[in-house]
N, C-alpha and C positions, 0 to 999 in steps of 0.2 A: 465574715459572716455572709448567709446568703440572702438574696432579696427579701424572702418567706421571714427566715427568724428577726429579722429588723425589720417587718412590718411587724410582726409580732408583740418585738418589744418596744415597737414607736408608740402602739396602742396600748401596752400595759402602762406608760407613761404617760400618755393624752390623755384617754379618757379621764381619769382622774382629776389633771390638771384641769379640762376644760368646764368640769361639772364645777371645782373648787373653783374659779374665776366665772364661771356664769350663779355661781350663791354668792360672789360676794357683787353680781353688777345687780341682782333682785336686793340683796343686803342696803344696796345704795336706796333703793327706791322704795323701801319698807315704811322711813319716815315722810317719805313725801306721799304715802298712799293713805297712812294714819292722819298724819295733819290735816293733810288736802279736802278727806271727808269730814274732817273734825273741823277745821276752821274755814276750807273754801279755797279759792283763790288765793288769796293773800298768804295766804298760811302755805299753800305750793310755791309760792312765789317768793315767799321769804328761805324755802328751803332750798330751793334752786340757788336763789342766790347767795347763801353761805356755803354753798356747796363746794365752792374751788377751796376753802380753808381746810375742809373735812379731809379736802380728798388732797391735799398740799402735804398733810401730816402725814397721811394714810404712804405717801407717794414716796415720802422720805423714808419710811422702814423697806417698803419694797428696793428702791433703788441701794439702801445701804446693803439689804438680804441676798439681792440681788448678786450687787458687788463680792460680796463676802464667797459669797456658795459658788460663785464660776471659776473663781479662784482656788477658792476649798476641792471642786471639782477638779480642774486642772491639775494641780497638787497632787490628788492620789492619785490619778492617772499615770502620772511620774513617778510615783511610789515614793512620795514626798511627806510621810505623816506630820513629820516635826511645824513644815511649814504650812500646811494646811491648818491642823490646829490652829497657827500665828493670825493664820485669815477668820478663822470663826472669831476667835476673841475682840482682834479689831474691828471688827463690823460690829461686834456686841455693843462695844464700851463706844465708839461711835454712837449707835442708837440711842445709850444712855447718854453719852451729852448732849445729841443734837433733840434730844426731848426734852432736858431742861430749856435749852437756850430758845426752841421754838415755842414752847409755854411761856416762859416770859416776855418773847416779844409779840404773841398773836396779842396776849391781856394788855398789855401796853397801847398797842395800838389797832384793837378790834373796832373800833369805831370810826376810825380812821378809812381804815381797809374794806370795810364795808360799805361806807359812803363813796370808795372808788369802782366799789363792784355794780354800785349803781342801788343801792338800798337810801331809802329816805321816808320821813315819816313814820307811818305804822308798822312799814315794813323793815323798814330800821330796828323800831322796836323790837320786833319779834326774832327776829335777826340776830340781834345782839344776846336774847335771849337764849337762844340754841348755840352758841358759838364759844360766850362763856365757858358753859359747861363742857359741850367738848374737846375746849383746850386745855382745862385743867387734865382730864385722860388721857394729855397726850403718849405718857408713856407707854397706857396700856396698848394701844394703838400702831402705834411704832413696831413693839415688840414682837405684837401680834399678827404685823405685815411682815415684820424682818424676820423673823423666825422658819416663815412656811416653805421660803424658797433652799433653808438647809435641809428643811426634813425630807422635801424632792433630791437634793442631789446627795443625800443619805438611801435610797432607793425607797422612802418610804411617799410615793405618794396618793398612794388609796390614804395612808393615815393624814396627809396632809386636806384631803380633800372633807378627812374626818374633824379634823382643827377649825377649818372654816364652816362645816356644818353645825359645829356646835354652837360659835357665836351669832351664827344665823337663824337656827330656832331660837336660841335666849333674847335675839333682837324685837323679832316678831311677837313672841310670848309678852316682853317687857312691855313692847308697843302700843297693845291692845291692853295691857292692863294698866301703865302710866296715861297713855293719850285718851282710849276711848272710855275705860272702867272707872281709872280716878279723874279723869279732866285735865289733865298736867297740861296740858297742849306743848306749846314749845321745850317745855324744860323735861317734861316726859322724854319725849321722842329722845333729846340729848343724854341724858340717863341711858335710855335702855342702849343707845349706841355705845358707849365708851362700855359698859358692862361685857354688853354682848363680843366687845373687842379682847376686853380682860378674860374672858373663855377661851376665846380663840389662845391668846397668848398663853394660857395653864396649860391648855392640851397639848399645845408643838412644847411648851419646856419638856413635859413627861417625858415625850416621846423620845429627843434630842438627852434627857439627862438616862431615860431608861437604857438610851441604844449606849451610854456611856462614849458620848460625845462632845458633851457639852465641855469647851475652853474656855477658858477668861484671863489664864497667865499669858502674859507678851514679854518680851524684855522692853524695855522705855526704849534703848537703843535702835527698835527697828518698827516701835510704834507709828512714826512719823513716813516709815516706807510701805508699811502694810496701809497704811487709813490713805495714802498717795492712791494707793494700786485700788482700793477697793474704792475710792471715788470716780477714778478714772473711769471703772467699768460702770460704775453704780448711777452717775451721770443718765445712761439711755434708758435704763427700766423706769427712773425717775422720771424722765422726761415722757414717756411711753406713758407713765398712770395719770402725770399731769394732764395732759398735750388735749386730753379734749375738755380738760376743766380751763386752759389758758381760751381754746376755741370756744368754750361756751360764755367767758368775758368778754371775748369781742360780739360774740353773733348777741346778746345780751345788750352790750353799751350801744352796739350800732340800732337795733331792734328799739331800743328807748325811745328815739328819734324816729324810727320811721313808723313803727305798730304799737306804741304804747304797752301799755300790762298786758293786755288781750296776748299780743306778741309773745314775751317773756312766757305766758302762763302755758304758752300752748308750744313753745320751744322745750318748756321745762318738763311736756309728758313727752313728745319726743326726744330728748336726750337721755332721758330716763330706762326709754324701753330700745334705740339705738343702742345707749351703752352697753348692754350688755350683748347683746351681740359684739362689741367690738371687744368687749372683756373675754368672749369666746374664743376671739382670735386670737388674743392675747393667751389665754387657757394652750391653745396648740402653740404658739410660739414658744413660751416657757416650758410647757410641758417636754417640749421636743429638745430645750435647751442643757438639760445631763446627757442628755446622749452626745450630743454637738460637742460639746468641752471636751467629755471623756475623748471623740473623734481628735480634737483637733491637740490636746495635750499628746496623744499618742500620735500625730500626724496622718489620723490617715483621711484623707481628704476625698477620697472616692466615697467609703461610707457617709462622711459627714456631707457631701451634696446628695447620695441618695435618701439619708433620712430627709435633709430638708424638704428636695423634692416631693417624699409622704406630705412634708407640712403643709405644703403648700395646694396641693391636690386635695387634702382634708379640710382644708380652711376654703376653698373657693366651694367644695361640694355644701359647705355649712353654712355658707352665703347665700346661697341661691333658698335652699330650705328655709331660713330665716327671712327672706325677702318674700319668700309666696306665704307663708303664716301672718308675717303683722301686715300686706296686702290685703289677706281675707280679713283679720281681727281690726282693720283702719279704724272703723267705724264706734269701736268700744273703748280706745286705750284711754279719751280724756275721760271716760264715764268712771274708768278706772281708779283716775285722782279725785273722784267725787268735782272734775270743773264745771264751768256754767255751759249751756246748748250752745254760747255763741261759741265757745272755746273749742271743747268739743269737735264743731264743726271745723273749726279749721285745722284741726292736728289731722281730720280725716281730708280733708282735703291738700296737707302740705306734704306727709308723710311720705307721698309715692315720689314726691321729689328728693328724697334723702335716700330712700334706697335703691337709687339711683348708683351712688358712692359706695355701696357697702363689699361688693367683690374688692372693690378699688384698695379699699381699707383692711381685706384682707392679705393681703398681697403685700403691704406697706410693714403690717405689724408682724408677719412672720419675716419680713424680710429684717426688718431692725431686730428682732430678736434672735437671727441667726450672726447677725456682726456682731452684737455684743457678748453673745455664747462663745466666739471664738475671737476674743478681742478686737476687733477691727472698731475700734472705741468712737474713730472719728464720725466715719459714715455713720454708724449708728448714731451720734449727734447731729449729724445733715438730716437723716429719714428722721426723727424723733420731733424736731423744731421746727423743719421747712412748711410742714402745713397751716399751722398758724400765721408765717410770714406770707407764705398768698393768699391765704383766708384774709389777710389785715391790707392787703395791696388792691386786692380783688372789691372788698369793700367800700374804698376809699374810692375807687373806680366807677365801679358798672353800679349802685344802686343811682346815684345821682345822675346819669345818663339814659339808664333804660327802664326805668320803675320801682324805685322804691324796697317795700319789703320784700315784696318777690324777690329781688336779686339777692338780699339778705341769704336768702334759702340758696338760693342757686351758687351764690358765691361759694359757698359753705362746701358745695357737689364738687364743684369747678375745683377747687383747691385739694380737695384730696384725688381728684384723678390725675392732676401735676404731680403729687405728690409718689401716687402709685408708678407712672413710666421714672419720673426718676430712681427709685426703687429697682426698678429692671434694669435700669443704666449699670447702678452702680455694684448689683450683681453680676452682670455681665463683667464689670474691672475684677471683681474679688475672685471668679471662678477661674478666669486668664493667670491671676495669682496663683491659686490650687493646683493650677495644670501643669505650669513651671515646677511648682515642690515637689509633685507626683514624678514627675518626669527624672527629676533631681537627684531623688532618692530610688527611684528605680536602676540608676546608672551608676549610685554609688552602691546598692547591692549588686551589681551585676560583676563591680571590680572587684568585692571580697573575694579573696580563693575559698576553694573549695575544699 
């Protein structure tokens, strides 16, 4: 193909992606924009902090979807139907047990888990309140993250992007008529989420049973080899959805100690409206990700670093745009969660320190979503986890030494630009790789006769 028709078709695949991962990082913030006006502080504060549960569950259908569909991809690319199939069904029946067995143990020990996220008292309460409820939907949840990433490497994903829009207005809708119209407060907001997820998941079945794709036969004898292979991949997306729900526990436990709530409540409208930017990059890493497999099951590894290259050029031009928009908007985003003037003022005065990091982070997330598109399983574990591990080093370090909360923030910077050169390290080993196979296979067509 030439450079023209694979930009062509990088962007019939982005865009989509990236609009369907920037609706579900507003999705995330819908209940903390409803409570936050509705109860205050506390009520942002308590949503923040269940937040790594929501997004733990949420984390585990992408990572299995994930897993499944690179695979799934791979597979046809090989002209592999029988065992493609194999991959949809065990990443299905996967999603189906690991949503009983994580419904069982979040209710088990929800109070537990929340008293380590740093919830106590009232905000405990409320906490618990929201959390309940949506662990009972884990299923829908699951299915409705696991699902999207087949109907992308099904070539559908304007419809995927339509799967997530749906449960995105039904959240909003629900929101405003359990939080604000009937008063639900906590349990509202938990409702309209798990609903608005159960839409998600109806529309990607349609689509997946329409396109008459849908699998769910395995043999028993090769279940234990497909749920192997699709963990192995499914590991980095997982970790990729989590990784800033693990970074907002530490910048959280540490901030307890040095900023109080004030701190938390004013992390929690920055992370909110960060996220989704970083769900943006995520948007072009994924998005870019059928293409990638398809390159890399067919071998051709020229194409598959010029698409990446698209990703990468698209994800830093989307940086910069997003870093001069919440710059001019600073001013408004706590007014946004309904916080108090003190709060407020400091998300407008901490924020320019965060976007500091944001090219950094996109550079990190397209770069792990291209080792995991094309197996490179490990590294995509090194990029996925290392930022948390100097986020928690970095911590433990420079606030006690040079000021307190401030370093909170900065550490936070500091850690994902480590995190981004390592990134280009280990691009640099993977491309040395390509170049050998390219070279490889150039020599072995050159010896066919003619």
């Amino acid at each position: 193909m030439t450079q023209t028709s694979d930009a062509k078709t990088f962007f019939k695949y982005i865009f989509p992606s990236i609009l369907s991962f920037a609706l579900s990082g507003v999705y995330a913030i819908v209940d903390g924009f409803f409570v936050g006006n509705s109860i205050g502080d506390i009520g942002l504060s308590a949503i923040n902090i269940s937040s790594p549960i929501v997004a733990f569950i949420q984390a585990v259908g992408t990572g299995l979807g994930m897993g499944g569909a690179i695979h799934y991809s791979i597979s046809k690319a090989g002209k592999n139907e029988k065992e493609a199939g194999m991959f949809m069904a065990g990443a299905i029946w996967l999603m189906l047990f690991s949503s009983v067995i994580l419904t069982i143990s979040i209710l088990c020990l929800c109070s537990t888990i929340l008293h380590i996220l740093g919830a106590a008292g009232n905000m405990l309460s409320l906490s618990e309140e929201y959390i309940v409820i949506v662990t009972f939907g884990s299923l829908l949840q699951i299915l409705g993250t696991g699902l999207v990433p087949f109907i992308r490497n099904l070539g559908g994903s304007f419809y995927a992007m339509i799967a997530m829009m749906s449960g995105f207005i039904t959240n909003i809708v629900l929101d405003y008529l359990f939080v604000w119209v009937w008063e639900q407060g906590m349990s509202g907001a938990a409702i309209a989420t798990v609903i608005g997820q159960g839409v998600t998941m109806l529309v990607a079945l349609a689509y997946i049973i329409q396109k008459k794709q849908l699998a769910l036969a395995i043999p028993f004898s090769k279940l234990a080899k497909v749920s192997k292979s699709v963990l192995k991949i499914g590991i980095a997306p997982f970790g990729l959805s989590i990784s800033p729900n693990i970074s907002l526990i530490i910048i959280n436990r540490f901030s307890a100690s040095y900023g109080g709530e004030t701190a938390i409540a004013t992390y929690a409208c920055i992370a909110y409206i960060i996220c989704i930017i970083y769900l943006i990059f995520q948007g072009v890493g994924d998005g870019s990700q059928p293409i990638i497999s398809q390159c890399y099951g067919k071998r051709d590894f020229v194409r598959l670093k010029r698409i990446r290259s698209l990703s990468y050029s698209f994800a830093i031009f989307l940086a910069v745009i997003s870093c001069v928009i919440i710059y001019i908007a600073k001013d408004s985003v706590g007014l946004l969660f309904g916080t108090s003037g003190i709060v407020n003022s400091e998300v407008a005065k901490i924020i320019p320190i965060f976007l500091v990091s944001v090219p950094f982070v996109a550079i990190v997330r397209v770069t792990t979503a291209s080792f995991y598109a094309s197996e490179n399983s490990f590294l995509s574990y090194v990029l996925t986890f290392i930022e948390p591990i100097f986020m928690l080093i970095l911590m433990l370090v420079l606030p006690p030494l040079f000021g307190g909360q401030i370093m909170i923030w900065w550490s936070t910077v500091i850690a994902r630009i480590l995190s981004a050169v390592l990134a280009l390290i280990l691009k640099k080993h993977v491309d040395h790789h390509y170049l050998s196979n390219t070279i490889l296979m150039n020599e072995k067509q050159k010896s066919l006769p003619v």
